[in-house]
Structure formats: C-alpha cells, structure tokens
N, C-alpha and C positions, 0 to 999 in steps of 0.2 A: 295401564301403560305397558309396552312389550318394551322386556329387556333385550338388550341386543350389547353387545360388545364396543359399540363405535358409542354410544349415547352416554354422556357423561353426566353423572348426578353430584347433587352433594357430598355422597357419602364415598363415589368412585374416587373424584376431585382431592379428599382429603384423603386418601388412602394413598392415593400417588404421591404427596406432596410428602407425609412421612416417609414413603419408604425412597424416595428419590434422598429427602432427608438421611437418610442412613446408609446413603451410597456416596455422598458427596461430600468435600471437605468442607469447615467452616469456611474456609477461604472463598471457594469458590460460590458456595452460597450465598456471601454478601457482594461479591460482584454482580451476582445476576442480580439480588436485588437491588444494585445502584444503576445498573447501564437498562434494567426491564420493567415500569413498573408495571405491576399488578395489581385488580380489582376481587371485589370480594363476590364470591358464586353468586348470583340474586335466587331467589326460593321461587321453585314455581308457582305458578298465577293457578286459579281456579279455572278448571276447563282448558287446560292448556300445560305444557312443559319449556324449561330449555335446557337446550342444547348447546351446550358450552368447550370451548376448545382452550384451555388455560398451559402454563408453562411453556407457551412460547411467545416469539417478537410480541407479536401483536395477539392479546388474549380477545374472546371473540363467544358471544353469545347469542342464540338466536331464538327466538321465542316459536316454537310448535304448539299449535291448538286442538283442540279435540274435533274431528270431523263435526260439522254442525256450526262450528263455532270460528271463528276468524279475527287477524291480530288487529286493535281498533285504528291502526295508525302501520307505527314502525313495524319490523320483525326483525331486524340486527342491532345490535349494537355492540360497540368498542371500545377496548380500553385504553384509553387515552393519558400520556401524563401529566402530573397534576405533586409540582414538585417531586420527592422522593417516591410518591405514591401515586398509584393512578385513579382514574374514574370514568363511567360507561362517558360515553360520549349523547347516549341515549337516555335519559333517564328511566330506571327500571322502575319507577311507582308510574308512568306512562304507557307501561307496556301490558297490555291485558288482554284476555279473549272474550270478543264480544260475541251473541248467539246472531246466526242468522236467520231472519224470520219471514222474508219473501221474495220468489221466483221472478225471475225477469226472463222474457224470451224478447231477445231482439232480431227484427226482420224475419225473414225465412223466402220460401219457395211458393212465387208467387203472390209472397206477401211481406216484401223488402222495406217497406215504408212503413210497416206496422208493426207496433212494440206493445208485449202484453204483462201485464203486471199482477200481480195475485200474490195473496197465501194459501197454503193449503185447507182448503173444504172453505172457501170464501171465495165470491164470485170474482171473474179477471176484470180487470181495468183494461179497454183498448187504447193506446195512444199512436195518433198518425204522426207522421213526421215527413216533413218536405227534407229536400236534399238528395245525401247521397244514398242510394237504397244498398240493405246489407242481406246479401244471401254465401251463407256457409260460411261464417265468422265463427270466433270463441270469444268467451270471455271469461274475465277471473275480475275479482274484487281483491285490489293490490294498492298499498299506501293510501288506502281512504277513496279510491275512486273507483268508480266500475269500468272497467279497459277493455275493449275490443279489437278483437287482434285478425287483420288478414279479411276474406270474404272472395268473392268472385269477382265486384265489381273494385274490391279493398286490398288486394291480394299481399302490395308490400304496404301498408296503412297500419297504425294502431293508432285508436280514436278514443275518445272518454265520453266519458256522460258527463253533460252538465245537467246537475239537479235543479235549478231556476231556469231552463229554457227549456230541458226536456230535449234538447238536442245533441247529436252525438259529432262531437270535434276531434277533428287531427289531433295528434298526439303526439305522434312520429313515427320514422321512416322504417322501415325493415330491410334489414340486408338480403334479404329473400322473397320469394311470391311465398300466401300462404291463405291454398284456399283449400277446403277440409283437413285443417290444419288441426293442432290440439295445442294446449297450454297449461303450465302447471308450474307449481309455486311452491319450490323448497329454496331456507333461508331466507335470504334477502333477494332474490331472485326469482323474477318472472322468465321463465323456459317458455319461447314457441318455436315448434316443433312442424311444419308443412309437410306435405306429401314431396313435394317436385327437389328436396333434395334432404341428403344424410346430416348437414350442418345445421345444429340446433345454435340459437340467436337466447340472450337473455337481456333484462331491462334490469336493471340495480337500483336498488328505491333509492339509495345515495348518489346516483349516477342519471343526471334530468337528459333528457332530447337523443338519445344516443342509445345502440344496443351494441353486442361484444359477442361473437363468439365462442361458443359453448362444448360439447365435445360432440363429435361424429359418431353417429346415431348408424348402429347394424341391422336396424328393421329393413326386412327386405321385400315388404306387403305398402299397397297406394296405401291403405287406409291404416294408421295407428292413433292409439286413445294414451294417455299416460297420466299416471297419477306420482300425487307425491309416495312413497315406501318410507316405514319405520322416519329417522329423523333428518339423512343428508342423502337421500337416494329418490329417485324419480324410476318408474316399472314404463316403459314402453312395451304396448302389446299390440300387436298387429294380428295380421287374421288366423297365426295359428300360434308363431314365439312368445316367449316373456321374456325380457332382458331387463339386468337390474342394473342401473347404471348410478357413481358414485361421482355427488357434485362439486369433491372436492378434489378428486384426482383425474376426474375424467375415463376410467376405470371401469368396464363392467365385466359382469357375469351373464350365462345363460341361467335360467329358470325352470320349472317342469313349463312344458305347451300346452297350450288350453286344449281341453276334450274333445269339446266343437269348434270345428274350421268356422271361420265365420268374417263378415267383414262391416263395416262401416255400421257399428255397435256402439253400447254404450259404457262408460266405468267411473268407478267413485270408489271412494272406501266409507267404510262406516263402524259403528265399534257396537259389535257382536255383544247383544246382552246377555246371552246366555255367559260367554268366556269372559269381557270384558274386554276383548282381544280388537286391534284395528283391523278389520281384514279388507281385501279389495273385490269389488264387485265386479263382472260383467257380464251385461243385460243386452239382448233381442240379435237382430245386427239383421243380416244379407247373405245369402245365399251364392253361388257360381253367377254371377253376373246381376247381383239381386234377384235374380227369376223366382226364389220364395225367401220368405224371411222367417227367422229363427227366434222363437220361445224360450229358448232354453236359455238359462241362467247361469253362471259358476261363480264361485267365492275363493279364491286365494289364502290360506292361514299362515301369515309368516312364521309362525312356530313350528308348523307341521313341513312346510316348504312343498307345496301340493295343493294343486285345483282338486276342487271337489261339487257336485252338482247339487243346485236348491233346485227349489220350483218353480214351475217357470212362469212367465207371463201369461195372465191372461189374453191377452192381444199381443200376436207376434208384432212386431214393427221393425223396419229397418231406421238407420237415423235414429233412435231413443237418445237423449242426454240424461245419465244419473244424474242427480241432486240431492246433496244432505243438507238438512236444514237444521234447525237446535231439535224442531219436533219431528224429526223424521228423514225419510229417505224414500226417492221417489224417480219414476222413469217420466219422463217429460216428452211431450212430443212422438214426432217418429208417424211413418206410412207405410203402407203395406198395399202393393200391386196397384187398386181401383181405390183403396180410403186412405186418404192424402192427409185425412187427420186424426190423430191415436190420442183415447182418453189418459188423461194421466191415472198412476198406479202407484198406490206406497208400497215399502217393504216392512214386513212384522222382522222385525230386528232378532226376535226371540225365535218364534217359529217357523222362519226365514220361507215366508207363503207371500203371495201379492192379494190385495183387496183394492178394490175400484174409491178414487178421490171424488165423491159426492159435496157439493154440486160438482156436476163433470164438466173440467178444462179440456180445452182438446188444444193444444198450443200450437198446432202447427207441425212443419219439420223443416230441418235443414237451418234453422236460424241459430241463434249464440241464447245458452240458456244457462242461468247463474244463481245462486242464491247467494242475497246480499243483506247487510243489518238495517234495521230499522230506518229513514232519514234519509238514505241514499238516490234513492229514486221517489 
C-alpha cells in the first residue's frame, strides 16, 4: 500500500486520538463524547484498505481495493448513532474486495449492437442486442451493477445491465452530454467526466435516480482519461497535463506532463510487483489529428512524483482501454489508420514488457470496456 499523508490507518487514528487526548480537557472530551458518537476503526479487508475520516460530526470510512479487485457491494459507510455510541450504518463484515475475473466490451464503432464477453486467454462470447445501440460510452462496475455512462447515441444516459435479459436499461439522466467521456470511482462516488464541458457530475451509491455536481475540471485537451490516485484523489490526464484533483475539497494540484503529447489513449493503474507500489498507466493513444497512433507507454510512480517510459506496445492503437483484472492487466481494443481491430495485449507487471493474449481477442474500438466479478454478466 503507498503511504501518503491524507490515508488514515489504524495506528495514525490512535496516535491522533491520544495526542488530541493530551491537548484537551476532561471536560471537553466528554462533551464530544455525548453530543458525537463514535465508531470503532474496522481492520482492512484482504486485497483492499480503508480510508477512514474519524473525530469529526459525521465519522466516515470507505473501503479502497486493490486494482484487480472491486468492493462486492457498498464502498461507504457511516457512523451513525446508536445511544451514547455509534455504529457503521453499513456493516463492515459486508464490506469486502472481490477479484475481477472478465472483460466486457460494450458496443463500439460500427458495432453498437454488439457486446463481447471473455476472460483473458479464453475464447469471447458475442452477444447481440436489439435497442438502443452504444458507441463511445464508459463503464465502471459500481454498487453491484455494470453502469454505462454517456455514448454518441447516449450522450446525457447512464444505463445498467441487466444480467437476466442481457439488456442494457436507463438508469438515469445526466446533467451533461457525455460522449468520449471517462469515469472513475473514488469513495462512494461514481465521477463522469465528458469532453463538451469542465463540470464533472457524480452518482452516490446512497443517492438513487439523481447525480450532483462535482468540482470544475482544468483539463484543457477534447480528450481526457482519469483514474482513481492514492485514496481520496482522481488524476485527470488529457493529451499532455496531469492534474491531481482532491474529492473532498474540490481542490487540485498540477503534476509533472506526460513525455508523449498524445491523445484519445488509454489508463489504469495497477500495482507494480517489483515495488509493490500502485502506479498509473498510460497506453497507445493518437497522434495531431490521429494521422498516426502512439506505442509508447508511461507509468506514473506516486512516490517518485514523475512519468517515466516502459515498453511500448506491440500494436500501436488509438482508442485502447486499460484493464486490470485479479490476473492481470491489459490494453483492449483500439485502431490504427486501415485495422479497425487491435489484438488485445497483457502487461508483465514485473518486467513491465507487453506479450500478445492467445487466443487473440480483437474487441473492437470505441466501445465501453470494464472488467467485472464473476455472476455479473
């Protein structure tokens, strides 16, 4: 796990608590504990941390999983009171990281109606679907459902999957168009993020039919990718910035710029086996107007605070979607000039080299590509 100053552990939590202890009167310390209660730290889960916000109104814990791995349900909870004492509002023996174990690309480019399903080195499943057809969505796998957000023909749309009909339904409305949009999911909070404007919109897993709001985004490139950063941060990266933006103050910073100018690319994070470290990826992308598309690779190391180059693609591609899975990590999709379809490619986590996915997927581009748990699709 990367330490960082804002993440709060069990042992930070009790270190605050005495030395606030040793600043404070008795007096006042039984006030707070009659007018605030308080919950007890829960212990992180396997494959996963939380991130806990304690001694104030409302104490507040959120579960963080290990790239690969995603929360089976909730990712908040709160502490609620319960007499003189409080309790999660969530229960923390509910709260766990499950692994994610296959790829779902939905719709694409010229191929809106069609939804492809696979594990890695295991032949695809095609499924058609009548309705509404999706090209240039996202998706994220958020409170137990796979969410699709935005598209061409979906622009202000988030829709769901249903697992018994195979069908993908409304969901709700967006306060924005959002087509080559991106999405991303710190806290309890699903972030999507459009091109066509600076106001980022979020869905709150305790909050049904309705989105809110989010803070004003300074990317100043069409095309931005964003991942979740360390524990309460979201990295928007557009075709040459990095900006670190903070989801509880609305707050951000500038970051080093990426090496290669590049545009409508790919990003993930994944956790570096050599260091153990989470770092952030970014794979292939587009060139001055796509006229060629980009190989080259970079990896972010929040400890070092610096892009640095890996290897690059086998197959340049624009359009790529990273994907981490429990086993792996992987560039999906993606075209380049004349071949509209790009084999997928894992990344050796260690050696940080690409090798070709046998049997070879060729997923498409331009569609919404996710990796989700077991049962979901």
């Amino acid at each position: 796990m990367v330490n960082n100053h804002d993440h709060v552990g069990v042992k930070d939590i009790e270190r605050r608590i005495v030395e606030a202890g040793l600043q404070t009167t008795n007096n006042t310390l039984r006030v707070w504990q009659e007018d605030f209660p308080t919950c007890q730290i829960p212990e992180d889960p396997l494959n996963g941390r939380f991130d806990c916000y304690m001694n104030i109104r409302t104490e507040k814990c959120f579960l963080v999983c290990t790239p690969g791995f995603v929360p089976r349900l909730f990712r908040g909870t709160y502490c609620k009171e319960q007499g003189k004492t409080g309790e999660w509002n969530v229960s923390i023996s509910s709260m766990d990281c499950i692994p994610t174990t296959t790829i779902v690309v939905i719709g694409g480019h010229f191929k809106d109606h069609l939804d492809r399903v696979f594990k890695p080195y295991q032949p695809e499943e095609l499924r058609f679907r009548t309705g509404t057809p999706f090209y240039r969505p996202t998706a994220q796998y958020f409170r137990g459902k796979l969410l699709i957000s935005g598209g061409f023909y979906t622009k202000n749309m988030m829709h769901h999957y249903n697992s018994s009909s195979k069908a993908l339904n409304p969901f709700l409305n967006l306060k924005s168009f959002h087509e080559i949009g991106t999405t991303v999911v710190v806290h309890d909070k699903l972030y999507t993020l459009g091109p066509y404007t600076n106001l980022a919109e979020y869905y709150q897993e305790n909050n049904e039919g309705q989105t809110f709001a989010g803070p004003i985004l300074q990317s100043t490139g069409f095309y931005r990718c964003a991942v979740r950063y360390l524990d309460r941060y979201f990295l928007v990266i557009d075709e040459i910035s990095t900006r670190q933006y903070d989801v509880l103050t609305g707050a951000y910073i500038e970051l080093q710029h990426l090496l290669t100018r590049r545009t409508y690319f790919g990003c993930g994070t994944f956790l570096n086996k050599t260091t153990g470290e989470e770092v952030v990826l970014v794979a292939g992308g587009g060139g001055p107007l796509y006229g060629t598309s980009v190989p080259d690779c970079e990896v972010y190391t929040p400890s070092l605070g610096t892009w640095s180059s890996i290897s690059p693609l086998n197959q340049p591609r624009v359009a790529g979607h990273i994907v981490t899975t429990a086993s792996g990590v992987f560039i999906v999709g993606g075209w380049e000039l004349s071949t509209m379809d790009k084999q997928v490619e894992e990344l050796d986590t260690t050696t940080l080299t690409w090798k070709w996915v046998i049997p070879a997927v060729k997923a498409g581009n331009e569609g919404a590509v996710v990796a989700v748990p077991d049962g979901v699709v």
